[in-house]
N, C-alpha and C positions, 0 to 999 in steps of 0.2 A: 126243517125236515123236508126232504126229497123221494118221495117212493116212485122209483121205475121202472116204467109198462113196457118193454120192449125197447126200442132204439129212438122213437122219434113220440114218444108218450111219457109225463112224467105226472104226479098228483102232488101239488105245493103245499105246503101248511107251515101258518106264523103264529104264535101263540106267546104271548105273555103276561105278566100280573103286576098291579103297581104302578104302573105308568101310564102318563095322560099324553098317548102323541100327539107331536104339535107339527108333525107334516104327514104329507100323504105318503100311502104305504106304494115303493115300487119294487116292481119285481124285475131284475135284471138278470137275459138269459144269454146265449150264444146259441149260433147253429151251425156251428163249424162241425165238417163230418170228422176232423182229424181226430187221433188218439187221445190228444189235450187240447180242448178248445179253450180258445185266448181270448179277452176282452180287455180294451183300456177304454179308461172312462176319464175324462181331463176335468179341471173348471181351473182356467185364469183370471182373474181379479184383473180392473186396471189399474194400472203400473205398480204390479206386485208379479215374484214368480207364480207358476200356478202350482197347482197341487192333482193327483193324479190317483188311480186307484189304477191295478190290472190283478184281473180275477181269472185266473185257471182253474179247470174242469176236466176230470179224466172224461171221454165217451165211450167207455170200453163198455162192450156189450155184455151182458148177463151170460153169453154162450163164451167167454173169454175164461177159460183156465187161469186162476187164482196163482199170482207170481209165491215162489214159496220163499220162506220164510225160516229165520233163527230166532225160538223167545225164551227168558228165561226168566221164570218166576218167582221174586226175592220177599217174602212172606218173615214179616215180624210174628214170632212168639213165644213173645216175652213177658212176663206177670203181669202188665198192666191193660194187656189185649183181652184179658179173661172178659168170659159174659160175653153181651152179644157182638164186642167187636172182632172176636175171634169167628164165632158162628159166622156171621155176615159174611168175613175173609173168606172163610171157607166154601161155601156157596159160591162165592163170584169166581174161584180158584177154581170150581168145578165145572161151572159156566163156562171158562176160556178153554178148560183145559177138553171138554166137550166138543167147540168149535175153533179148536186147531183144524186148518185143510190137510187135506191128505199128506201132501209132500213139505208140510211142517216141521220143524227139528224142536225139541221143546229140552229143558231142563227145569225144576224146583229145588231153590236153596230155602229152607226155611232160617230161621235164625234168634237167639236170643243172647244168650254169656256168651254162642260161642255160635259158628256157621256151618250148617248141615246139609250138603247137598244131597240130592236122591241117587242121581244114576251116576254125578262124577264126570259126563261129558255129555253132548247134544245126543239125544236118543231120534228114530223117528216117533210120529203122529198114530202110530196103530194100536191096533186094539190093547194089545198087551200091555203096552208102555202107558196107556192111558189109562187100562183096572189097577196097575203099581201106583201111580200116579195118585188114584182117586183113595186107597190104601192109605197111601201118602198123607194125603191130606186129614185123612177121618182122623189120623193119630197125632194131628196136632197137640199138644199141652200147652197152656202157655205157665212159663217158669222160667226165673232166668233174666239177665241185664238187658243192653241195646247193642251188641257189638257190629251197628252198621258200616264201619270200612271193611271189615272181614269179612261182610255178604256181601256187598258191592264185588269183592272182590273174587270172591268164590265164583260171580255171575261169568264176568268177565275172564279169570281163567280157561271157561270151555268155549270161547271164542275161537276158529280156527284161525289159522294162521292166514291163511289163503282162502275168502270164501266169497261169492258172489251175490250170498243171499244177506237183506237187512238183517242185521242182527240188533235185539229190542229186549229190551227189560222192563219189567213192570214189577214196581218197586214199594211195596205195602208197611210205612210202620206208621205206631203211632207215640213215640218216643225221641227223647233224644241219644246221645250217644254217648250210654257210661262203658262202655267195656271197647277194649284196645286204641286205637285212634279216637281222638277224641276233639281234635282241634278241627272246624268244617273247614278251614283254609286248606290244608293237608289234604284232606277227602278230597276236595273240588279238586287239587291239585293234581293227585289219583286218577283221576276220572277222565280229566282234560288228556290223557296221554293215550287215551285208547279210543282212537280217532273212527269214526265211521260207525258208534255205537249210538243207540237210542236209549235213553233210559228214563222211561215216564213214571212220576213218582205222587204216591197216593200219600197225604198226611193225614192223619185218623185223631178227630180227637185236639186238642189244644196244647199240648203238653209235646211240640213238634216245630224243631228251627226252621221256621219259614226259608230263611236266608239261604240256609244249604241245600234245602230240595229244592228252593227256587235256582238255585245255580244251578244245581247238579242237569235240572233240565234243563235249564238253557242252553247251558255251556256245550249237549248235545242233541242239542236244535229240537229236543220235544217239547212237553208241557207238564207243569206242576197241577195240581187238584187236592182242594181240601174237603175232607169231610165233616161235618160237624156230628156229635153226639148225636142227634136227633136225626139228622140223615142217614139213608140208605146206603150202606157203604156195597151191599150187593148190586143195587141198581147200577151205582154211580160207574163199578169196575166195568160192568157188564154192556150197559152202555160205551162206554171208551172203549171196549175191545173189541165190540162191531161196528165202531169207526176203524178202527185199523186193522181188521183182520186180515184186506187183501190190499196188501203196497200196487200202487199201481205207477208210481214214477217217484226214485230215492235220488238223495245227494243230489239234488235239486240245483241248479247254477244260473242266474239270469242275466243276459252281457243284453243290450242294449246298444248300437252303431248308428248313429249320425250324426247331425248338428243341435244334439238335445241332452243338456246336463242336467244329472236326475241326482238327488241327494235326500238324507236325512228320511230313507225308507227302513219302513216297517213290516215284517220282520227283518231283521239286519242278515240274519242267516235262514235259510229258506228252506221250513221243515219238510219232511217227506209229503207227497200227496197220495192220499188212497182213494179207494172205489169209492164213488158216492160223495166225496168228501170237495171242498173249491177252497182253491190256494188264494189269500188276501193280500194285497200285497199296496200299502198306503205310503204315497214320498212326494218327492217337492220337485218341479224341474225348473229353468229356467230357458229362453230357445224354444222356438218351434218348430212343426216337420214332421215328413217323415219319416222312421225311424223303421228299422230293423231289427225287432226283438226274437233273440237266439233263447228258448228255455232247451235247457240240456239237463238228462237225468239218467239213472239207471233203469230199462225194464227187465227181468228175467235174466241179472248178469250180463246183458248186453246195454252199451252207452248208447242210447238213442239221442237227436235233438229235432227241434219241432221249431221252426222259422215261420212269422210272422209281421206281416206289413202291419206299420200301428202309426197314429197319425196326432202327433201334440198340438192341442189349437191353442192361435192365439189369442183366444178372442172369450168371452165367458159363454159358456155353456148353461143347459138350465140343471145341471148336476153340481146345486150349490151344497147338496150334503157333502160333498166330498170334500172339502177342509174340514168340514170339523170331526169326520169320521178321523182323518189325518192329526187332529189336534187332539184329538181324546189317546188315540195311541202313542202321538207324544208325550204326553201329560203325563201317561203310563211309564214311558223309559225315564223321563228327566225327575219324578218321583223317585225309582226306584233305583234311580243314581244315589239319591241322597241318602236313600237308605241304607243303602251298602257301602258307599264309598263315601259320607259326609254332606252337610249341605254346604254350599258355598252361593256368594251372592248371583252366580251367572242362574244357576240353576236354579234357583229361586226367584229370581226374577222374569225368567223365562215361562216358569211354570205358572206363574202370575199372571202376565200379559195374556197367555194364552186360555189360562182360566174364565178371565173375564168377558177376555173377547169370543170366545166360543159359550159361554153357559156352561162350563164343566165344572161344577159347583158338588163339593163334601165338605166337610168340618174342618177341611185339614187347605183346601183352596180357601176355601171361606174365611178362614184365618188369616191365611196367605192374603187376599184383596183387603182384608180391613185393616192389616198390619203397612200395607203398600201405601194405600190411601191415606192415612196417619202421615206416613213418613214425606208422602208429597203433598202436604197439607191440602187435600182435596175439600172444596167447599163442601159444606154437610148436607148441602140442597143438590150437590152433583154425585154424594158419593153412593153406589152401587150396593152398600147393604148399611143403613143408617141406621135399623134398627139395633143390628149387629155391634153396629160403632159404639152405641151408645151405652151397650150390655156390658157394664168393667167387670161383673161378676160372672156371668157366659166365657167374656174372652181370658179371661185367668184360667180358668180349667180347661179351656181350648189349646193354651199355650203350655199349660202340662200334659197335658197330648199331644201333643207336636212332638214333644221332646221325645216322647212313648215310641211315637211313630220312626223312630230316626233310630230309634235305640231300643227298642223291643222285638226280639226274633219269637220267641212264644209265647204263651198265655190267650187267651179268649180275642183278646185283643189285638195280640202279633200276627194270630191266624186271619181274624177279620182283614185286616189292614193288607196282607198277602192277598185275600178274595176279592178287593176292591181291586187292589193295584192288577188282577189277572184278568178284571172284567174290563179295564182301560187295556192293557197290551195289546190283548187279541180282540179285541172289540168287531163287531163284523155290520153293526149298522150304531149310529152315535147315542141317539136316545135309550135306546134301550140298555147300553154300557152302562152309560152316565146312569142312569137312574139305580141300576144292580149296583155299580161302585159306590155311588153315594149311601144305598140302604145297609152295604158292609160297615162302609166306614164311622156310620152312624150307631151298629152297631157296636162299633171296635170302640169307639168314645165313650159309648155308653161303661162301658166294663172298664175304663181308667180310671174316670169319677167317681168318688167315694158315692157310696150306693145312697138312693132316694134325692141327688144335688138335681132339683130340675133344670138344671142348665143344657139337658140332654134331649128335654122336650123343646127348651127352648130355639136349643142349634136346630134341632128337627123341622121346625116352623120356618128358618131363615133360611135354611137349603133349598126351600121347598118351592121360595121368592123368587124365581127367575124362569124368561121363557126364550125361546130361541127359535124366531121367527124371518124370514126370508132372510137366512144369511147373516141375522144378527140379535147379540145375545140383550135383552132388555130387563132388567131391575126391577122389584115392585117392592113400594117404598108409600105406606098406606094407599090412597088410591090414584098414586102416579106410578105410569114406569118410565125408566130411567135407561135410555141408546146408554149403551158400554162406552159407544165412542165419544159420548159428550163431555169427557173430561180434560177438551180442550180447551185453556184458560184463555187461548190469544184469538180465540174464536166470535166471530160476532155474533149475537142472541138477539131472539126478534122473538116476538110474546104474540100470540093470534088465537083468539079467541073458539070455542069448538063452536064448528058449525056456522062460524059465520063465512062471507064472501071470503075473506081474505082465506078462509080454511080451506075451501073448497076449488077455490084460485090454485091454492098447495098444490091439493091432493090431481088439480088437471096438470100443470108440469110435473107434477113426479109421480108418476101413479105407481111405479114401486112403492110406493109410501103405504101404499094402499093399507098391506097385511099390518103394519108397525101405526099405522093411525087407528086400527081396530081393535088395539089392544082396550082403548076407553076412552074418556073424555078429557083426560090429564096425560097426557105422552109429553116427555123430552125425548127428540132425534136430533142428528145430524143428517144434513144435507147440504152436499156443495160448498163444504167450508161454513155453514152456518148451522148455531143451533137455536132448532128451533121450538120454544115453550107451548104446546099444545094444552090450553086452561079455559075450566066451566066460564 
């Protein structure tokens, strides 16, 4: 959260539940007076590429007239929104449609058997258009199938031909799709052909193809959101639509010029950025220097760009969160590859390594490392969740969850599993991801397993075993923990007793060591090609 005092005053706030951080909290600002102030933040490894974060920031002042805007309101209802998921819709529908800016263009399709727009084409933001509007709304029913290509479609009809303002959808069901178009391959296909659109899509409820709203957003550059039965679907809209009420830089482009190759960033296509709001931007480079970063976008129908001296070090930095903020939003894509397009060994293997090696530990990683470890007959004394290993009744119903996961688009569970994999995408600091994505995921397993199999409390307790400490993710394995990186077999092991000379010897050439010797009196690490058994 961001609230701002004028131009050069702002009041910060971090809030969250459930999680036990295991670094210090930092706060990273800019004070660039530009329009959009730039930040890159590197950390190199030795002899590895590095890994990089660059964070954009509108600084447009509170006296800045609000860039205007096209939105168009696609509103399920259909029989099954009856009760309060219809009220709530309606509510938040009166919330945006309250804070439209002036020079707003708005449309509402509502939709159920069949697609009902109100006015037929973008109207303005004035009073009149807004009492029709609110009209509008009171006389919801819900009755009626899901015929979502047909409202998709309705939206996107009153798109002009020629227009310079974003044009945005906000996208409400909580169904899937019985009536006309019914294949979401088709839809996505639909959607992909009307270029330059936004369409953020709310799933309401469990009974909602994750797969297709998670496309449909993607595919143009916004974001998916689910709601659960017990959540605020009023909050939830109304929140999201005072992130985006004023665009303040669209069609986003980031070119990069020197001798510095940057790959394998996160986001791959670079959503709009609004007032208030800071663009993340997580990837891998190789080369140092510096560099020349061009961001280019739209303000107000005119193509603005904003030039940037940015400077890749070679060298490590003490911003060692930034791989694994980078690993968690990988973890995120190479996931939800499998999900949609199959798993295959690159991408399971991949998602492995980095699971381990970072601490991005769910049900479904968890799986993934004890499945790994099997397969490269990892001693039982090196492996990374032995408990786990040894649970054949846990990992049976883990691995009929896997299957779930790979091949369930709805249910309690497909929605979960969509929640987890959107708190890795967009992730904006690692612990806190990790720990939201693992509580989903845990949930989503929960609801696969036939009801009361404690195997669900048991997964819960084994997730729960890992901490991820200066740069490195460690194991607890009764009361030892277990370096990730110890599972080098051609590695020499040396045994040193805690607290003796020879301990304390360590801990004076490597005082890195320091935070990863504190974890207790029984630590396995690596250090310098050797590992080393830290024992009472």
């Amino acid at each position: 959260m961001r609230l701002s005092d004028g131009a050069n005053r702002a009041v910060i706030g971090y809030e969250s539940k459930d999680e036990k951080p295991d670094t210090d909290f930092q706060l990273v600002y800019s004070s660039d007076t530009r329009d959009v102030g730039l930040r890159l933040i590197t950390y190199k490894p030795d002899g590895d590429d590095g890994y990089f974060l660059l964070l954009a920031a509108p600084t447009i002042s509170n006296e800045t007239k609000p860039a205007s805007k096209d939105v168009v309101f696609v509103v399920d209802t259909s029989g099954s929104m009856a009760g309060a998921k219809l009220q709530q819709a309606q509510k938040a529908l009166r919330f945006c449609v309250e804070n439209l800016n002036a020079d707003d263009r708005f449309e509402i399709v509502r939709f159920s058997t069949e697609a009902e727009p109100l006015f037929r084409e973008l109207v303005p933001a004035d009073s009149d258009h807004r009492k029709r509007a609110n009209g509008f709304i009171d006389d919801f029913k819900p009755i009626g199938g899901t015929a979502i290509a047909d409202a998709l479609q309705s939206a996107l009809k009153v798109r002009p031909d020629k227009s310079d303002r974003p044009f945005v959808v906000i996208f409400l069901t909580d169904g899937l799709p019985t009536v006309g178009t019914r294949n979401p391959e088709e839809i996505v296909a639909n959607i992909k052909k009307a270029s330059g659109v936004r369409i953020f899509s709310f799933g309401i409820g469990s009974d909602v193809n994750t797969q297709l709203l998670d496309q449909i957003a993607e595919n143009t550059r916004a974001f998916s959101q689910y709601v659960l039965a017990n959540e605020d679907l009023e909050l939830k809209v109304s929140n999201f639509y005072t992130r985006i009420k004023e665009p303040a830089l669209t069609n986003l482009k980031l070119d990069l010029a020197g001798g510095v190759r940057t790959a394998k960033m996160y986001p791959a296509d670079l959503p709009d950025l609004f007032k208030g709001d800071q663009l993340v931007v997580a990837g891998r480079y190789s080369g140092a220097g510096d560099v020349e970063g061009k961001l280019t976008g739209n303000v107000g129908g005119r193509e603005q760009a904003f030039t940037y001296k940015l400077h890749f070090d070679d060298r490590k930095t003490t911003d060692d969160y930034v791989p694994r903020l980078w690993a968690t939003r990988r973890v995120g894509f190479l996931l939800d590859e499998i999900r949609i397009h199959g798993e295959t060994a690159e991408l399971r293997d991949e998602t492995t390594e980095l699971a381990r090696k970072y601490g991005i530990v769910t049900p479904y990683t968890a799986y993934l490392i004890v499945e790994d470890e099997d397969r490269r007959r990892v001693p039982m004394a090196d492996r990374s969740m032995q408990s786990m290993s040894a649970d054949a009744a846990t990992r049976v119903e883990v691995a009929k969850a896997w299957t779930g996961f790979k091949d369930k688009k709805e249910g309690e569970d497909g929605v979960a599993n969509a929640r987890s994999q959107n708190a890795f995408k967009f992730a904006q600091q690692a612990p806190a991801s990790i720990t939201s994505g693992n509580s989903e995921s845990l949930r989503g397993f929960a609801a696969a397993v036939p009801a009361g199999t404690p195997a669900a409390a048991r997964l819960g307790q084994y997730t729960q075993q890992s901490r991820f400490v200066n740069g490195r993710a460690f194991f607890q394995n009764g009361n030892q923990w277990i370096d990730s990186n110890a599972q080098n077999n051609t590695a020499k092991r040396q045994r040193i007793q805690f607290n003796s000379e020879e301990y304390f010897n360590l801990l004076t050439k490597h005082p890195e060591a320091g935070p990863w010797l504190a974890l207790g009196q029984n630590v396995v690490l690596t250090l310098d090609g050797t590992v080393y058994e830290i024992a009472e």
